[in-house]
C-alpha positions as CSV (number, residue, x, y, z in Angstrom):
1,X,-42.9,-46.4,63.5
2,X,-40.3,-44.1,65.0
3,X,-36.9,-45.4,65.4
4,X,-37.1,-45.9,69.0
5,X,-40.3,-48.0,69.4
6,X,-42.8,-45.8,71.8
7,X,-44.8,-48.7,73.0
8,X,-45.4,-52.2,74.2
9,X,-46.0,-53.5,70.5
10,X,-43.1,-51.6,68.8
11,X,-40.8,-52.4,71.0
12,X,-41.5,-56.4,70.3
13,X,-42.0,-55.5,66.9
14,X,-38.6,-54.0,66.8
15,X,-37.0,-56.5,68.5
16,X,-38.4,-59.3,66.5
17,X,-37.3,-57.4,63.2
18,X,-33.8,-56.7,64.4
19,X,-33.0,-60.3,65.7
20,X,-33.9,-61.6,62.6
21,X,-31.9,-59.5,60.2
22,X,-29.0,-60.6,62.5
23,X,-29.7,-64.1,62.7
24,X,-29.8,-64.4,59.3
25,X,-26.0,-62.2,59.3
26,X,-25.2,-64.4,61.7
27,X,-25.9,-67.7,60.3
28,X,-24.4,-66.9,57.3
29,X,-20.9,-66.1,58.6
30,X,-18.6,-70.0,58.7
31,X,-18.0,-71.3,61.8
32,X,-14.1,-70.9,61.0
33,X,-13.9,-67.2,61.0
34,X,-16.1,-67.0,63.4
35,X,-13.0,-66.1,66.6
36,X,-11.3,-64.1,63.9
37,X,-10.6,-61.0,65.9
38,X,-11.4,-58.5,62.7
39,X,-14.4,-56.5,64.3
40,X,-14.0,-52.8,65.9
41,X,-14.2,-53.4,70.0
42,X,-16.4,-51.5,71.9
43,X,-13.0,-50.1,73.6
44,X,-11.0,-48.1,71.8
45,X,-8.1,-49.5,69.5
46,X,-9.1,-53.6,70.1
47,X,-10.4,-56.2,67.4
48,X,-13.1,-58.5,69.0
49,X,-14.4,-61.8,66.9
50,X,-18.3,-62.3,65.8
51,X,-18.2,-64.7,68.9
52,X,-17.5,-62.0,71.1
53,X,-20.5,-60.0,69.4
54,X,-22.5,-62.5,69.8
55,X,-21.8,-62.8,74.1
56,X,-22.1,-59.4,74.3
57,X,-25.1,-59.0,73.0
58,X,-26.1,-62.7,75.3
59,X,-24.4,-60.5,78.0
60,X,-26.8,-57.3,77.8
61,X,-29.7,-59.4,77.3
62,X,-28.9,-61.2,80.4
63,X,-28.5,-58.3,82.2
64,X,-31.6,-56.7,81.2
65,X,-33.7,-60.7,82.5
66,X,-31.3,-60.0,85.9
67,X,-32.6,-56.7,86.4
68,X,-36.4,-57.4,85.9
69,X,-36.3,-60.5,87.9
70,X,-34.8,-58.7,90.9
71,X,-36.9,-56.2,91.1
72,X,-39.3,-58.1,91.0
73,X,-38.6,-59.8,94.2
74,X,-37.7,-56.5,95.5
75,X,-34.5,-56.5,95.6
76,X,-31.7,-53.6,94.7
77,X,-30.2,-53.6,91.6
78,X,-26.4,-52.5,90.7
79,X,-26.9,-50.9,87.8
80,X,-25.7,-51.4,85.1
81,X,-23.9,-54.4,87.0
82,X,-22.5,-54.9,90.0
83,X,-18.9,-53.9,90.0
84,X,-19.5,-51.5,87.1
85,X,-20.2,-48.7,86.3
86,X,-21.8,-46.6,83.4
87,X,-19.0,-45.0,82.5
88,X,-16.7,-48.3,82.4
89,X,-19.0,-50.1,79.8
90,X,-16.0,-51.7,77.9
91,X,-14.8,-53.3,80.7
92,X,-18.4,-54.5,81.1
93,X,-18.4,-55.7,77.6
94,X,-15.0,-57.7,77.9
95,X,-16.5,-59.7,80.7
96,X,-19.3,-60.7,78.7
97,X,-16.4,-61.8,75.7
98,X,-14.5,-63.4,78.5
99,X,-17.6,-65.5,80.3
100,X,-18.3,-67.1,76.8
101,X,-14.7,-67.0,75.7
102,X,-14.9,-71.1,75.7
103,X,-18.2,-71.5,74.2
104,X,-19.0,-72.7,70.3
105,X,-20.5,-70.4,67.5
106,X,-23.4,-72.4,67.5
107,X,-23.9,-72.7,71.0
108,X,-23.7,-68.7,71.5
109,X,-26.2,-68.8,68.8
110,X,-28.3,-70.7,70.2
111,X,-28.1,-69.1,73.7
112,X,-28.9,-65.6,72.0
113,X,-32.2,-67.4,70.7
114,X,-32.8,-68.3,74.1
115,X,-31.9,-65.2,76.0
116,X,-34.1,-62.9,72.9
117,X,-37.1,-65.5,73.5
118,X,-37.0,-64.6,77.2
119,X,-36.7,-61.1,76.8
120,X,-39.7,-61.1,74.7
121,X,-41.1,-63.5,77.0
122,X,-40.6,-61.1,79.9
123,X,-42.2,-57.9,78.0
124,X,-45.2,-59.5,77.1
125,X,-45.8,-59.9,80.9
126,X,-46.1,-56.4,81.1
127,X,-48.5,-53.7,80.3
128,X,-47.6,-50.6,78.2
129,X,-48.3,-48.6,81.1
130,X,-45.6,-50.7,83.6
131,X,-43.3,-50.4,79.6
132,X,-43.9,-46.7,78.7
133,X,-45.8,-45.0,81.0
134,X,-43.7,-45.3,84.4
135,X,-40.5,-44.2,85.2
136,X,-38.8,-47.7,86.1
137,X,-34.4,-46.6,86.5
138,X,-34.3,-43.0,87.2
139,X,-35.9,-41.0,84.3
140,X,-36.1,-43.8,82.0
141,X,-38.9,-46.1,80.9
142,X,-38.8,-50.1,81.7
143,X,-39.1,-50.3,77.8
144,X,-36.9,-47.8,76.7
145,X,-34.3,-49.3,79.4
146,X,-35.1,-52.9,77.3
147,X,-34.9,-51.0,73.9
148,X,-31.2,-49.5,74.9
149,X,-29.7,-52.9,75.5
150,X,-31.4,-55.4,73.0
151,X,-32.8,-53.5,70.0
152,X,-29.6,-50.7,69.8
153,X,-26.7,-52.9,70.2
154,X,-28.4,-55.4,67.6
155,X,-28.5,-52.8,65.1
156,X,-24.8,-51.2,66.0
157,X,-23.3,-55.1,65.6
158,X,-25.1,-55.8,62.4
159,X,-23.7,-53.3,61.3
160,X,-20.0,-54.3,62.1
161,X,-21.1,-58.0,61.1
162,X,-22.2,-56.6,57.7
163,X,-19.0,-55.1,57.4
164,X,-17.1,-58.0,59.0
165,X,-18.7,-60.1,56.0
166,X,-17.6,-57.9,53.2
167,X,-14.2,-57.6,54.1
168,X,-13.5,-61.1,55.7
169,X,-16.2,-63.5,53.6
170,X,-16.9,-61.8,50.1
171,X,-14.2,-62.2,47.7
């Protein structure tokens, strides 16, 4: 399999495998370190906590159900959200921080499970042709749009969780 999944079943496949590897990260990291700001921000020069990973990757997810489901019924879609643009994804990613900012680890946890299940949920209504075969938000793919904010930005925060462990866990 290619890196960036080319169909319907790689992209679940890659999904599923991703999810895990961070969930298992994720579980393993103590709920008391867990709002340690100690984790490189997606803007430049801040320190974000392994809760605020966790929202932002709730916070993508999200957005990705939002924009299926309105079009869907037809409607418009502000991409990447209304009020943002694509070059202003940091702010984008500190409102997702700040709309959890008051939930628990294992609560955001738990809503990731949710929001991954439904995301999974939503590309198994779908053909490979509707996922790969059709240009869905200008040149891009439904499935490659899905792939660019679930699959990539769980492997980019493992990879600052994995470090966040090492530095902040292991002695």
């Amino acid at each position: 399999m290619s890196s960036i999944p080319q169909s319907k079943e790689e992209l679940e496949q890659a999904i599923g495998d991703s999810f895990a590897k961070l969930m298992v990260d994720y579980r393993s990291i103590p709920k008391a370190v867990a709002r340690e700001c100690a984790i490189e921000g997606n803007n430049k020069g801040t320190t974000i906590s392994v809760c605020d990973t966790v929202a932002y990757l709730i916070g993508w997810g999200r957005l990705v159900l939002k924009w299926c489901a309105r079009r869907a019924k037809g409607l418009s879609v502000d991409f990447p959200e209304t009020g943002h643009k694509w070059n202003q994804l940091g702010l984008l990613a500190q409102s997702f921080h700040d709309e959890y900012q008051a939930w628990d680890y294992d609560e955001l946890l738990d809503e990731l499970v949710e929001t991954t299940d439904e995301i999974l949920a939503l590309i198994a209504s779908f053909s490979n042709e509707e996922l790969y075969e059709t240009a869905w938000y200008e040149k891009w793919t439904l499935g490659r749009m899905i792939q660019l904010n679930s699959v990539s930005p769980m492997k980019n925060i493992r990879t600052k969780i994995r470090r966040f462990k090492k530095v902040q866990i292991t002695p």
